[in-house]
N, C-alpha and C positions, 0 to 999 in steps of 0.2 A: 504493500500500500504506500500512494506514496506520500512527501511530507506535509502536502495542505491535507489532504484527506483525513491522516493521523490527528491533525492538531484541530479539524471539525467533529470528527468521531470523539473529543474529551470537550470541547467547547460546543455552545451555544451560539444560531451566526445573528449579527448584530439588526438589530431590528431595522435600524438604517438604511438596510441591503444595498449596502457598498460591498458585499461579498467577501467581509472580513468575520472571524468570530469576535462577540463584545466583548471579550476581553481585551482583544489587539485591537478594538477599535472606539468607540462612543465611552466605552468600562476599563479604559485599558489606566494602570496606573503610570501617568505622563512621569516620574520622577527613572523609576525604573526602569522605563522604554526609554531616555535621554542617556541611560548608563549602559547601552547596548551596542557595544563593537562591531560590525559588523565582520563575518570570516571573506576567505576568498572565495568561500562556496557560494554566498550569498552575493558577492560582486559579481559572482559570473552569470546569476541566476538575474539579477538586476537587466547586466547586458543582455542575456535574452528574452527580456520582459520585454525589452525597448526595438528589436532586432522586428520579435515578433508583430508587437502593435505596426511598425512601419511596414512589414509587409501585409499586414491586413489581417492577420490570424488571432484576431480577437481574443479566444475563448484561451488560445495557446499564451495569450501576453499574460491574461486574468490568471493563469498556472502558476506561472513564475512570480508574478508579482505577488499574488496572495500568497507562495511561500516563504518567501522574504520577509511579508511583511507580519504576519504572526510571529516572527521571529523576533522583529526590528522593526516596530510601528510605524516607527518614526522617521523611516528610511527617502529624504527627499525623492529620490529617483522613482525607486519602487512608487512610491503616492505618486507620482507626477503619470506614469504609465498605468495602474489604474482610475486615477479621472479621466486620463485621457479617453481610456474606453470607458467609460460611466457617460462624458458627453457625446461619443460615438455613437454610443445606444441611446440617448437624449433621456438617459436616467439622471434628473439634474437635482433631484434631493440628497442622492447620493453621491454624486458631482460636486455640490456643492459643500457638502463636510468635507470631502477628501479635499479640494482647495483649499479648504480654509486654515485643514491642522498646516496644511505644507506654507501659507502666509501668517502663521502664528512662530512655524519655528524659526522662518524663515524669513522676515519683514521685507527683505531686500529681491523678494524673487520675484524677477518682472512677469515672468511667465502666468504664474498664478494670480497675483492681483488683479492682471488686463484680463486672464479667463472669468474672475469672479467678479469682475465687472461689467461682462459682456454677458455672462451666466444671470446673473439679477437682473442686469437690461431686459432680458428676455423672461424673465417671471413677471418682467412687473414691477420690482421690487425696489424703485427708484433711488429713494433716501439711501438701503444700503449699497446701492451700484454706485452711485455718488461717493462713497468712503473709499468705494476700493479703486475708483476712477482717479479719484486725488493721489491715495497713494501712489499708482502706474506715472502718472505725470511727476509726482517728485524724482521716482526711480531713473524716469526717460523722457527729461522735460522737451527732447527736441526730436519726439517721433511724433509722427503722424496719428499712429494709431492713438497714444496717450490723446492727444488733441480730442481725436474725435469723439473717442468715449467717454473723456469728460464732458463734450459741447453736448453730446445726448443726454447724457445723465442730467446737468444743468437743465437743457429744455426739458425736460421731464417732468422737474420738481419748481418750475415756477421761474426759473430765471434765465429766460431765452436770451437776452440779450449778450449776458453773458457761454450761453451755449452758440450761439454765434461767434462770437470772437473767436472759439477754442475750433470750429469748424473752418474758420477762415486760415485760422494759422496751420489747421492739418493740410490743405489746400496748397498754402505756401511752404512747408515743408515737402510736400512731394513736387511740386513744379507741375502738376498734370491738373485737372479738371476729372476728379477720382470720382464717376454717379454717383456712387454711396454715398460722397462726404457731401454732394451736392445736393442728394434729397435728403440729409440731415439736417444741411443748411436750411434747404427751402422750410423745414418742421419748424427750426429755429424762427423764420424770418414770418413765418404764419401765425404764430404764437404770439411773435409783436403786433400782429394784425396788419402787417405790409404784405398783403395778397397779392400784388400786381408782380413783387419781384418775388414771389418763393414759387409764383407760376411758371414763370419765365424759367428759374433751377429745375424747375421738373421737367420744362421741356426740355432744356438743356440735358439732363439726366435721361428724359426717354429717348432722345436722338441720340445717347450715346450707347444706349441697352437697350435696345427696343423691347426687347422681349424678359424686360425685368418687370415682374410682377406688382414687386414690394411698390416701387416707383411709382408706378401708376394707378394704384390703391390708395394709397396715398397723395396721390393727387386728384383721385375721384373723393377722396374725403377732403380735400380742401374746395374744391369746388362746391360741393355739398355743404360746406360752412358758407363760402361767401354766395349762397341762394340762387348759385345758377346747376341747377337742377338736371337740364338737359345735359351739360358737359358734364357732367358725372355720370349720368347714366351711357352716355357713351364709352368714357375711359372705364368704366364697369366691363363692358363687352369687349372690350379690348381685352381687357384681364383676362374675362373668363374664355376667351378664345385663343390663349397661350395655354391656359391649363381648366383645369375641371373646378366647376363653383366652390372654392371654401368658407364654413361658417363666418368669415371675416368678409370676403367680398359679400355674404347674404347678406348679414346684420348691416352693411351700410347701404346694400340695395335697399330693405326692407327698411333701413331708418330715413331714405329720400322719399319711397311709398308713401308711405307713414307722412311725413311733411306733405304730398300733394295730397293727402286725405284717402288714399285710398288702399286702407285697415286690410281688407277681405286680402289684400294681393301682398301687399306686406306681409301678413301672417303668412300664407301661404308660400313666399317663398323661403320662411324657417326653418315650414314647417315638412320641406320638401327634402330633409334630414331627419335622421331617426333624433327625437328632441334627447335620447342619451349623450349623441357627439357635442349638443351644442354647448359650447363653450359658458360662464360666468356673464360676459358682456350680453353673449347673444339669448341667454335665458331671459334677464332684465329687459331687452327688447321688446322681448318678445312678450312679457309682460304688461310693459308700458301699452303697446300696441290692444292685448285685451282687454285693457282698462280701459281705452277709451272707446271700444267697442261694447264696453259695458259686460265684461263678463267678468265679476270682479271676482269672484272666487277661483277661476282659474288664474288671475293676474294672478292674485296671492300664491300661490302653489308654485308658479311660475317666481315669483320675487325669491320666498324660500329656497327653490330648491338653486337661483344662482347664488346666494350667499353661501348658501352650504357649501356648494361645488368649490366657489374661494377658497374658503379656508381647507376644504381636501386638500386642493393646488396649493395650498402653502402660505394663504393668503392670511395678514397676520388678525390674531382676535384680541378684545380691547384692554389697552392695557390699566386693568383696572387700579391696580393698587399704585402704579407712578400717577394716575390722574387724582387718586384720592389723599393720596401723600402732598400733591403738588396743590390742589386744593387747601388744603389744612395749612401748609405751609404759608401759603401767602395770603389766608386768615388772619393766623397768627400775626404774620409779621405788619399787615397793612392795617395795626389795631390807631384807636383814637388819638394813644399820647405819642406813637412814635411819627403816624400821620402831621400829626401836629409840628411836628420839629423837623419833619424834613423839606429842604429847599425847594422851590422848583425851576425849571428851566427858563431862562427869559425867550421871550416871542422875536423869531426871527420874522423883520419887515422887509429883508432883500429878495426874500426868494417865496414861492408859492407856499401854500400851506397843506396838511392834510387834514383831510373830512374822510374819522374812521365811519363807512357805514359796517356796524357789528352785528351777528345773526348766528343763530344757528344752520348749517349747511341747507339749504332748499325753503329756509324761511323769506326768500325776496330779495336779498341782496342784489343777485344780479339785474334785476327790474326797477331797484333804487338807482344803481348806477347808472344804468342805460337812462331814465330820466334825466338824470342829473347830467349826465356828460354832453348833453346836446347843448350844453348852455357855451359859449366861447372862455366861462371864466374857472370853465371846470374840466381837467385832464380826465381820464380813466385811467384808473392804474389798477385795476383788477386786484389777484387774489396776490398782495404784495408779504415774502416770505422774514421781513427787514426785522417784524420785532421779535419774532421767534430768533432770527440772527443774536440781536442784542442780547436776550436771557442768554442763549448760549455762552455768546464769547463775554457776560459782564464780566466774571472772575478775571480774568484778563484786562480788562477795557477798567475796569477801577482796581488791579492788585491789591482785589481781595481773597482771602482764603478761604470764603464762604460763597458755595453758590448761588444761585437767584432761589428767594428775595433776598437771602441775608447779607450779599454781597453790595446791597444798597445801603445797609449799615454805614459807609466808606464815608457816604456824604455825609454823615454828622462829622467829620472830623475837620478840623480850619482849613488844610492843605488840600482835600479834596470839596467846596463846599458848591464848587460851581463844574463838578465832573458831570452834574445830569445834562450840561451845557453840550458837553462831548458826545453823550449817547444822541440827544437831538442832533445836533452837526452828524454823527453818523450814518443817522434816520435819512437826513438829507442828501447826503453824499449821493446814498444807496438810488434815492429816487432820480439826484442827478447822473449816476449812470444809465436809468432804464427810460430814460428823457422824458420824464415826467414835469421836469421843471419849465416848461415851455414858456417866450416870450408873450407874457400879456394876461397869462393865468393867473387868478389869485388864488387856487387850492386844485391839489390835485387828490382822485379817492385811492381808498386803500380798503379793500373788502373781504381779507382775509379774513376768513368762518371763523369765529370763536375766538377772536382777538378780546375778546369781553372775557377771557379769562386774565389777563394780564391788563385788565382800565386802570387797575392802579399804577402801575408803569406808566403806562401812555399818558394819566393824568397828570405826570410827574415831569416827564420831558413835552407834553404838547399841554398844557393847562387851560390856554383857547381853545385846543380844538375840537370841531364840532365833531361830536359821538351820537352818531344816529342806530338808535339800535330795532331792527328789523323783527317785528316779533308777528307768531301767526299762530292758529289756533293750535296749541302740543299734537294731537293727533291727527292734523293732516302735517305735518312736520313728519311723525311717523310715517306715515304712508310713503311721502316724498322720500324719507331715508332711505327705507325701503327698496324700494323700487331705481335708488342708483347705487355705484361706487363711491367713498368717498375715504380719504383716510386719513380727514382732520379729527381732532380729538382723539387724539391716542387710539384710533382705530373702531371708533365708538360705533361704528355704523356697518359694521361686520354684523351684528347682532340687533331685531328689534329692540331688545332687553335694556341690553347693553349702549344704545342709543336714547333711550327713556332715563334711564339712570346719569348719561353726562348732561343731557339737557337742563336736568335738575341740577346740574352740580354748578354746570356754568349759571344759570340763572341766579341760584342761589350768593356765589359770586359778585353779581352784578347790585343784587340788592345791599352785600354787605359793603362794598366800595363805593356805592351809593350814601350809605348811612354814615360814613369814614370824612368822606372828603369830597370837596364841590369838584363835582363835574362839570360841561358844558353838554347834559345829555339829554336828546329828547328820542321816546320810541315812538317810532312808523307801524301801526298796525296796519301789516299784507292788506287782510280784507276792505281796509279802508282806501290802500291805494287804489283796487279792484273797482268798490263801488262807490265812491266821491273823491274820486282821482283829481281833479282840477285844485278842490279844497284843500287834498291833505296834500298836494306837491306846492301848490301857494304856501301853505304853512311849512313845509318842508326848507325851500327859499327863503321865505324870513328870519328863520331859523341861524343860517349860516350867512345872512344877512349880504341874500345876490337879488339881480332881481328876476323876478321869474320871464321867464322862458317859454311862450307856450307850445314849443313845440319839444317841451316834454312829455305833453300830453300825447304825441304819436311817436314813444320809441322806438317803436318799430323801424321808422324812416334812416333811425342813426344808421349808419353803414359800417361802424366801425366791428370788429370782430369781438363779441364777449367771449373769454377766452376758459370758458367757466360747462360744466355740462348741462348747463340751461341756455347757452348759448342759441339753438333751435326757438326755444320759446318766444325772447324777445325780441326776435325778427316777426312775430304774431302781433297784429295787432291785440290789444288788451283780452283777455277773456275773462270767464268765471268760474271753469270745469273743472279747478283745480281746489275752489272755495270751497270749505267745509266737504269735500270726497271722503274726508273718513266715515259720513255716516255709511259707505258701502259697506266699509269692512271693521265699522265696528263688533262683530264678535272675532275675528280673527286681532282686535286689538285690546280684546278682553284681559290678557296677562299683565298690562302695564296700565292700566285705568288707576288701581291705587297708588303705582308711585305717581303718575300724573297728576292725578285728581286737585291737590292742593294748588299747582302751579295753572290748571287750568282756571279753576275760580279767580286766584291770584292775578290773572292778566282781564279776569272779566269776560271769560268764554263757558260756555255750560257744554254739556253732552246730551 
């Protein structure tokens, strides 16, 4: 018998199915695997790991390497030729462990960080593709490849502008005009909402691949964003006339359907897959679409069963105890007598200002903005990722040794008492690179979801600024969670429950920094924009003291791209089918009515 087989016949294989036993693998104890010599037997068994995988012999490389590595966990080479076949076979759960122990032992190995950067690109998994795309560019700040996967990873998680830059320099590092880097680009440059030139990269891109897929799917979905409907459904048939329809070219069929209204043929072309292939995105579709066909109990089943399917696929669930901890914390810390003694920012009069509109994910945000931005004294600046920046880097940014909040401690002290000066100048920097500061505007928006957990911050570096907080009845908030992807609040929207529970927590939040310390905050009730629109967007305007605008009243007309997954919506002109929809499924929102209950009186809504 020979030595893997031995050492599976006394072990248990790792549940991970990396095709290691748990002991040499997820159980293995790292002290005692770091003190393991490797023989010459195992060098040689190494080289044929590596010999085998390059000539193609799979199952012969998995031999070698899993005998080595039961041996020698830890063995870089060995792990580097079993992920390799782990990604060959597109097993990327267990792809992805094995990357990760080999950039734990090993920090400086380019190979595996740009894999596990390119590996989470491909889950999904932005935030951490983003870590390991940073690391790659430190390792090899002057390849192309770093370039790019950072510029994606960036466009990914909110900050296109700078995913651009990192797309132009991979560009200028190879001297060529690379498709790839160019339909990155064009993602990048769509994201800012400059449509005319990331069309122009896509053509450029399909002239040089005609027969690349990815390109041209991607530019029937930007077509599809900027409302011309026909060129999408075109570049559609293109697609599918290189290769056979995938759940990805149906769901953006069936999502242009869907926008000219017609439901029956949308669904139908889902549902022209067994609904087991379809994918997370395209189950929610597919849901959306029977909801407004009115069949709301298979919506539901349909919303369930893509959340579920997420989290199978690895999608992450909420994290409750850092949102509860992080809650408490700046309770604590945002109490009356220390409120009281901390400084605040002075008001910068050179440069525009921000008007946070704060909300819960699918509570209106994007339908305040799009009002608002029609006016000339008012920028969009979408879902801006700048204050989540600052918590992070405060410790740093005040050398303090306590993280946020208590890293704000800093400014009681003489020598730091105008540091919250600095976090605002950061704030601003940030917006002057994403050219938000444009000549002539007096405030540009910032409508990152759940910034209302952090208003004491904001209250501290912007003390003017207007806080518009976007509130809508708790249970069609639900329903909207529902029924999309979202992964602000700690992930909160993985889960009904689980999105009932942060709703509370942020609200709750909101009242006690309310009771702490003067805001400049006034709430928008959704329903009110819906049905006395003129009213509450006049109040709205007075508010942030512009003058109104009326042609905020047909957002619709704005052209600019909301870069938000309501984005479809507010190219409609106004509706109401969205108002009060949880009575469909109220018993499917039976389990969360008592944590709600309180917050729903609370805002003055009943059931």
């Amino acid at each position: 018998m020979d030595a893997v087989n031995v050492a599976f016949g006394e072990r248990s294989p790792c549940p991970c199915r990396s095709g290691l036993s748990a002991m040499s693998c997820c159980e293995m104890d790292l002290e005692a695997a770091r003190r393991v010599t490797p023989t010459p037997g195992m060098r040689q068994a190494v080289a044929n790991a590596a010999a085998k995988l390059k000539s193609g012999h799979l199952e012969r490389a998995v031999h070698f390497a899993t005998a080595v590595l039961e041996r020698a966990p830890l063995d870089i080479q060995a792990l580097r030729t079993l992920a390799s076949v782990r990604l060959e076979q597109n097993r990327q759960h267990p792809a992805a462990i094995l990357l990760e122990r080999i950039a734990i032992e090993d920090p400086f190995n380019f190979w595996a960080v740009s894999k596990l950067a390119l590996l989470e690109l491909s889950r999904q998994h932005y935030f951490k593709a983003e870590q390991f795309a940073r690391q790659a560019l430190r390792l090899s700040p002057t390849s192309p490849q770093s370039h790019n996967l950072m510029g994606v990873a960036l466009t990914n998680i909110g900050k296109a502008a700078a995913g651009e830059y990192h797309h132009r320099k991979a560009l200028e590092l190879t001297g060529r005009r690379v498709p790839l880097v160019l339909a990155n680009l064009a993602l990048s440059l769509k994201n800012q909402g400059r449509m005319e030139e990331a069309r122009e990269l896509y053509r450029e891109a399909h002239m040089a691949e005609k027969r690349n897929r990815q390109t041209l799917l991607a530019w029937a979905q930007l077509e599809e964003a900027d409302r011309n409907l026909d060129a999408a459904k075109e570049l559609l048939d293109k697609v599918e006339a290189i290769s056979a329809p995938s759940p990805a070219t149906r769901q953006t069929r069936a999502a242009i359907l869907g926008r000219e209204g017609r439901l029956e043929e949308a669904l139908a072309v889902l549902d022209l897959d067994d609904p087991r292939t379809l994918r997370p995105i395209e189950l929610l579709e597919r849901g959306r679409l029977l909801d407004r066909m009115e069949r709301y109990d298979e919506a539901w089943q349909a919303f369930l069963a893509g959340k579920a399917m997420a989290i199978r696929m690895g999608g992450r669930r909420y994290l409750q105890a850092e949102a509860k901890a992080l809650a408490e914390q700046l309770s604590d810390f945002f109490s009356p007598e220390r409120v009281a003694i901390l400084p605040r920012a002075r008001v910068r009069q050179d440069v525009a200002q921000p008007i946070f509109i704060l909300g819960f994910p699918r509570s209106g945000t994007t339908l305040l903005e799009q009002s608002l931005s029609v006016s000339p004294d008012i920028v969009a600046g979408d879902e801006l990722t700048t204050i989540h920046e600052i918590v992070a880097a405060m410790p740093r940014l005040l050398a303090s040794p306590n993280e946020y909040p208590g890293a704000l401690a800093e400014v009681w002290m003489g020598d730091k008492r105008e540091e919250l000066d600095s976090l605002r100048d950061y704030y601003l920097q940030r917006a002057r690179q994403l050219n938000l500061l444009a000549p002539g505007a007096r405030f540009f928006t910032d409508k990152m979801p759940l910034n209302e957990m952090h208003l004491g911050l904001i209250g501290l570096i912007f003390p003017k600024a207007p806080l518009i907080h976007m509130i809508r009845h708790p249970l069609d908030i639900m329903v909207s969670a529902m029924s999309n992807f979202f992964t602000h609040g700690g992930f909160c929207g993985s889960e009904l429950e689980t999105a009932a529970e942060h709703l509370v927590r942020s609200t709750s939040l909101v009242v006690h920094y309310r009771s702490v310390m003067e805001l400049n905050y006034k709430a928008v009730r959704y329903e009110d924009v819906v049905g006395a629109q003129e009213a509450t967007m006049r109040g709205v305007f007075d508010f942030i003291e512009t003058p109104f605008d009326r042609r905020s009243l047909s957002f619709e007309e704005n052209v600019r791209f909301a870069r938000t997954a309501s984005y479809a919506q507010v190219t409609e002109r106004l509706y109401d089918r969205s108002r009060y929809r949880y009575r469909h499924y109220l018993r499917h929102l039976e389990p969360v009515l008592p944590v709600l209950e309180p917050l729903i009186a609370a805002w003055g809504y009943d059931v």
